[in-house]
C-alpha positions in Angstrom: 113.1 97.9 119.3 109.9 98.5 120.8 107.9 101.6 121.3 104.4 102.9 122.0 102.0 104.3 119.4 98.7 105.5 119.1 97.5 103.5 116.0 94.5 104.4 113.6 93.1 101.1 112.6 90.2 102.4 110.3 88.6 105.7 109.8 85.8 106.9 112.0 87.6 105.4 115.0 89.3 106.3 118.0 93.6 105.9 118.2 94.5 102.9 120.1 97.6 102.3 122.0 99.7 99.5 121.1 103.1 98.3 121.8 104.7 97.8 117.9 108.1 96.8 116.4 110.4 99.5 115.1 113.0 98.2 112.6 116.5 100.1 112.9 117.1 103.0 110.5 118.4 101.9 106.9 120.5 103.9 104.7 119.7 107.9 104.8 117.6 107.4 107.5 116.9 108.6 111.3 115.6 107.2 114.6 114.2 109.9 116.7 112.8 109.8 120.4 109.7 111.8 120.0 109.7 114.6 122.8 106.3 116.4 121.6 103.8 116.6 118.7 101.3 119.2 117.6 97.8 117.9 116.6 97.0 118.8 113.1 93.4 119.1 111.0 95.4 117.3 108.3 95.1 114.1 111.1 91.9 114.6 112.3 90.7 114.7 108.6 92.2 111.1 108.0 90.7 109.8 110.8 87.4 111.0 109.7 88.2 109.9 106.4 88.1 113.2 104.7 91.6 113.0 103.8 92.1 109.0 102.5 95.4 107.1 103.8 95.9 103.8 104.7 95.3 101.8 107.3 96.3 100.5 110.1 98.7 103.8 110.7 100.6 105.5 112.7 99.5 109.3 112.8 101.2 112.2 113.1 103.2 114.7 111.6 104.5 117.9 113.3 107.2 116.3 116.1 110.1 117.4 117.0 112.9 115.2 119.4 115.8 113.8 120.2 117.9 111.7 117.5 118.9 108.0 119.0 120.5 106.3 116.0 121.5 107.2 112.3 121.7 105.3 109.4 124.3 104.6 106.5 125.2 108.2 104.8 123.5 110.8 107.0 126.0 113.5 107.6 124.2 116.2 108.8 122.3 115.1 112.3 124.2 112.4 115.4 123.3 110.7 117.8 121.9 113.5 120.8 121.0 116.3 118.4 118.0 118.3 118.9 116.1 118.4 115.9 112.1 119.8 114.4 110.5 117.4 111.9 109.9 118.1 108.3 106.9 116.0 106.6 107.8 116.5 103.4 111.4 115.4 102.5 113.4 116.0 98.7 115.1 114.3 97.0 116.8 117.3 95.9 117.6 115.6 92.3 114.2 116.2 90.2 112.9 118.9 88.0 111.1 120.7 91.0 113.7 120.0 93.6 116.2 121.9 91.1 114.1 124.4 90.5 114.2 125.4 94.2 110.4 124.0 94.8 111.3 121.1 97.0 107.3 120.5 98.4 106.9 119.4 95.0 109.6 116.8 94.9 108.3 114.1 92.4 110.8 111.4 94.7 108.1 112.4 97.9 104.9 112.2 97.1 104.4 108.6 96.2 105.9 107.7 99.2 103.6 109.8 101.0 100.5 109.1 100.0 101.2 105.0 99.8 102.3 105.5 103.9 105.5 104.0 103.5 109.5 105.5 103.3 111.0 106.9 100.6 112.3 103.0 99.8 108.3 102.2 99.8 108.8 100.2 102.9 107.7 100.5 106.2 109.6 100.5 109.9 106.9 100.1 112.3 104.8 96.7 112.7 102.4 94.8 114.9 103.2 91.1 115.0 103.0 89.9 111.6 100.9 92.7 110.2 102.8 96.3 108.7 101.9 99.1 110.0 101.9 102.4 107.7 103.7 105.4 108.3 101.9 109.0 107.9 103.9 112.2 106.2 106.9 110.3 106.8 107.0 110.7 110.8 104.4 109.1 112.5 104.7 111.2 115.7 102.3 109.9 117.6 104.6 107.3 119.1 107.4 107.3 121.4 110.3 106.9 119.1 110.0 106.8 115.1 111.9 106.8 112.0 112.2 109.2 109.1 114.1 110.0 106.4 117.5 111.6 107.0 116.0 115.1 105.0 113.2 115.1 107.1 115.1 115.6 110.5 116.5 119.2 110.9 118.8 120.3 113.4 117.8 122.7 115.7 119.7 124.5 118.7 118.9 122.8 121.9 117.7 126.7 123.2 114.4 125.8 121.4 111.7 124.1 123.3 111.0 120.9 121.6 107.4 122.2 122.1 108.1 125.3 119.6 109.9 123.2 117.2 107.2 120.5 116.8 104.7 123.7 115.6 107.6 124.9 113.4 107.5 122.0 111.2 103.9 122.1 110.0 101.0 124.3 111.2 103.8 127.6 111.7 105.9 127.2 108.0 102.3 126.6 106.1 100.9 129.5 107.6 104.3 131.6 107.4 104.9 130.7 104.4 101.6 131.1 102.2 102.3 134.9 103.1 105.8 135.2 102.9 106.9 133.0 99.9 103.8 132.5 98.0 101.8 135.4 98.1 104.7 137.5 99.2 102.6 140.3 101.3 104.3 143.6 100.9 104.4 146.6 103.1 100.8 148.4 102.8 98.8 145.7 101.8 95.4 144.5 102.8 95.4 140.8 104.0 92.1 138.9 104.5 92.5 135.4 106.2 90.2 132.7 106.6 90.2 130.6 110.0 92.4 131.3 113.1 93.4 128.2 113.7 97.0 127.1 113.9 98.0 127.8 110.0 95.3 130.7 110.0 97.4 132.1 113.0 100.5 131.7 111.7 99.5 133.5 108.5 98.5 136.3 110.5 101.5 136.7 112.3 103.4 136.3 108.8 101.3 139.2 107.6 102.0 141.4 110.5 105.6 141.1 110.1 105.3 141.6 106.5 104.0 145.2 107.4 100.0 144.4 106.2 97.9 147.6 107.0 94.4 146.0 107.3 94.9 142.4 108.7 90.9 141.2 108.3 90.1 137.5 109.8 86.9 135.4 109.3 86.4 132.8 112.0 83.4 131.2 113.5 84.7 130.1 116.9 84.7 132.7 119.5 88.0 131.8 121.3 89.8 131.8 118.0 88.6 135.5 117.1 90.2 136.3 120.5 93.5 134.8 119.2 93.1 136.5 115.7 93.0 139.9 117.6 96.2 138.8 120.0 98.5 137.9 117.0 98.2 140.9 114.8 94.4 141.1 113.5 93.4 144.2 112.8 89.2 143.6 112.3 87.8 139.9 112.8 84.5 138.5 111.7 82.4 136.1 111.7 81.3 133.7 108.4 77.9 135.5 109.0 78.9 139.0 108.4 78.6 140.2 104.9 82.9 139.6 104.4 82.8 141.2 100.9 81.4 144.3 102.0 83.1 144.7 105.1 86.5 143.9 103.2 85.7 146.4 100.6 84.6 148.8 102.9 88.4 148.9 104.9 90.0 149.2 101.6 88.1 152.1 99.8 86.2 149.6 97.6 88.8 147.5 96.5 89.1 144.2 98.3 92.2 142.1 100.0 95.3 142.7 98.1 96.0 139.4 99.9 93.3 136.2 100.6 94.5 133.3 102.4 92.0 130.6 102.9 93.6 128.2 105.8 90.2 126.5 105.8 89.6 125.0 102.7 85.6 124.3 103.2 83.9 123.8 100.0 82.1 126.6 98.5 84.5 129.1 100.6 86.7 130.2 97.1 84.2 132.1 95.6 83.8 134.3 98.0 87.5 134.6 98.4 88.0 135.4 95.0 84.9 138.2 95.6 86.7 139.4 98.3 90.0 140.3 96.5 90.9 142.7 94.6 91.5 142.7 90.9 95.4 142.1 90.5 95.4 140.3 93.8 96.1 136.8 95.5 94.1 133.6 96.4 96.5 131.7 98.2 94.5 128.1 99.3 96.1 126.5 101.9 93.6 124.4 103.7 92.8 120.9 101.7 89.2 120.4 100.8 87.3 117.2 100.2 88.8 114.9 97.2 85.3 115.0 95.8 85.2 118.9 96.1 85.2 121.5 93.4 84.8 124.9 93.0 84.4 128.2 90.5 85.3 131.3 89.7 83.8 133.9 87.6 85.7 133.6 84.0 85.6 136.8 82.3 86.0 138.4 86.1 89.4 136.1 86.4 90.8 137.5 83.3 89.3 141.2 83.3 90.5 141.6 86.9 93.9 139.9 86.6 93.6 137.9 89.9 96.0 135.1 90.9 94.3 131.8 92.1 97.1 129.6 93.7 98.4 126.7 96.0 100.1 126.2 98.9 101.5 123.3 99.9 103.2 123.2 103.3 103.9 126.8 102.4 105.6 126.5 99.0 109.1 126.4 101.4 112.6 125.0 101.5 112.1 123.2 105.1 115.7 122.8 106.2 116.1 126.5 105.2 112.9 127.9 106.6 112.2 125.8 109.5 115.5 127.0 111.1 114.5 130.8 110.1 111.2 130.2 111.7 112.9 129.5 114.9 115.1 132.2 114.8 112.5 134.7 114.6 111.1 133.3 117.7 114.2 133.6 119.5 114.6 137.1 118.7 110.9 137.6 120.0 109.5 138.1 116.9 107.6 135.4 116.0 106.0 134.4 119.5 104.8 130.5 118.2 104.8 129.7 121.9 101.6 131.8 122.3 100.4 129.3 119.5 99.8 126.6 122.2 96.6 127.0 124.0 96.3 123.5 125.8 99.0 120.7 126.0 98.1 116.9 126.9 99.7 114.1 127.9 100.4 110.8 125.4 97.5 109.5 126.5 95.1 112.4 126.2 95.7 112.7 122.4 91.8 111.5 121.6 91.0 114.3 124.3 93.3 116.3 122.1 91.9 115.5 118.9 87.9 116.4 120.5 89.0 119.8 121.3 90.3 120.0 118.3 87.3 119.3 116.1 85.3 121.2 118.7 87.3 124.4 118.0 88.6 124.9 121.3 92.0 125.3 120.8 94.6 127.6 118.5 97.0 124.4 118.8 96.8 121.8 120.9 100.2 119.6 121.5 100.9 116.2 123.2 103.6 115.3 125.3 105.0 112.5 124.6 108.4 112.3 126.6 108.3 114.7 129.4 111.8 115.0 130.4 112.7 115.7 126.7 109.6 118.5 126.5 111.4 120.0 129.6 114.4 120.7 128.4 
């Protein structure tokens, strides 16, 4: 079939629309009719280059839709169902897969960075030329396939616009609290950038019972947001963070730092920030040139945990659907998460607001009718 995209054809350049070729789902795999599809950092790092893929591609990779076809052996989604978009799928067979760390899945991650399927082939194509696929979804088009694992059925209750969030920016944010750094009741949580994933962390926190909820943010409209979703003091990369930190929490520091940001340099004062038996929990991807350090003797001395999180160290086809539970019982308002939504062919409006800070999360609409629902 044919469908619409918005194509990157080299870094540093605007996403062009062209009409391409979409093969037919093979074997544990899933068509979907995109209804809408948040607009990430992770993409506007690859167009800038900052995050390397290849090229020509097809971006995107927090959708949710509308399934249209189904390949050979996928018993768990039809043709109709509703369903959010995972960008990381498992193969639920190697070491880290049985050991209940699925975002690990050794299976994935070639896959993902090559820009092909799981089979290390591609769906979508213009002419004669492939065209790579991004995370596995490649959203930014009007109808897409995915692996079977990545496409999780969701009640048709849930606006399409809520699930798309739910399957990237909401579970890393929600999840480098919950099931990485595992904020308890009482504790002190600094987070860095209220952006989508900086949000989400902060609601994650508040619902985890955090006393002191402390954000660092640059951009005005974002602080706003911080306060709205559960921040209880918010400053600015200016203010002296340490002391302020240390100050709220009778000299100790954040029994909790998440760093949603990942700018270079921005760990050490993370680490500063916490206290000693406390969590860094980095979220947001630096540069793949950049490096950073900690104090030795102070990391052992102090017994601090420096960690990872990728896409929220979850189990997707569990959490997703938890995610979305807790906003239907009201307590997890990702709705509020959307500050600006655009049509399919606003998305390199989307993507300047984006990069110009303007938005908590901005999402496209691709189909309408489907967002409507």
């Amino acid at each position: 079939m044919e469908t619409l995209a918005a194509v990157l054809e080299e870094t540093a350049s605007p996403l062009t629309f062209r009409t391409l070729t979409l093969d037919e789902p093979g074997a544990g795999e899933v068509s979907v009719k995109i209804a809408a599809t948040g607009v990430c950092a992770s993409d506007a790092h690859t167009i800038s280059g900052r995050i390397p893929s290849p090229t020509p591609t097809v971006l995107g990779h927090e959708g949710a839709g509308v399934v249209t076809a189904v390949g050979a052996g996928v018993p768990h989604v039809g043709v109709g169902d509703h369903v959010a978009l995972s960008w990381l799928p498992s193969c639920g067979r190697c070491r880290y897969c049985q050991a209940g760390r699925p975002v690990l899945c050794s299976a994935s991650a070639p896959a993902l960075l090559a820009g092909t399927l799981l089979d290390g082939t591609v769906r979508l194509h213009d002419g004669d030329r492939d065209v790579y696929h991004y995370s596995f979804l490649s959203t930014f088009a009007e109808h897409t396939v995915v692996p079977a694992a990545s496409a999780i059925k969701i009640p048709e209750s849930v606006p399409l616009t809520v699930a798309a969030l739910a399957g990237c920016g909401v579970l890393t944010g929600y999840g480098a609290v919950v099931n990485r750094a595992r904020v308890a009741p009482g504790d002190a949580v600094l987070v860095y950038g209220a952006g989508g994933v900086g949000l989400s962390a902060i609601m994650a926190a508040r619902l985890s019972g955090a006393d002191h909820i402390v954000v660092v943010e640059p951009h005005p409209d974002k602080r706003d947001g911080a306060t709205i979703f559960g921040a209880t003091r918010v400053l600015t990369p200016e203010d002296n963070v340490v002391a302020e930190v240390r100050a709220l929490t009778g000299g100790q520091g954040a029994d909790v730092t998440i760093d949603a940001v990942g700018k270079e340099g921005l760990l050490e004062q993370a680490f500063d920030a916490t206290a000693p038996g406390g969590t860094v929990v980095c979220v947001g991807v630096p540069a793949a040139t950049a490096y950073a350090s900690v104090p030795a003797a102070r990391f052992v001395r102090e017994e601090k945990y420096l960690t990872g999180s990728l896409y929220g160290s979850s189990r997707p086809t569990q959490d997703i659907p938890k995610l979305l539970n807790l906003f239907h019982t009201g307590k997890l308002p990702i709705d509020k998460l959307i500050s600006k939504t655009y049509r399919f062919e606003e998305i390199n409006t989307a993507f300047a607001d984006l990069t110009g800070g303007s938005n908590r999360r901005g999402v496209v609409i691709v189909d309408e009718e489907l967002a409507g629902r």
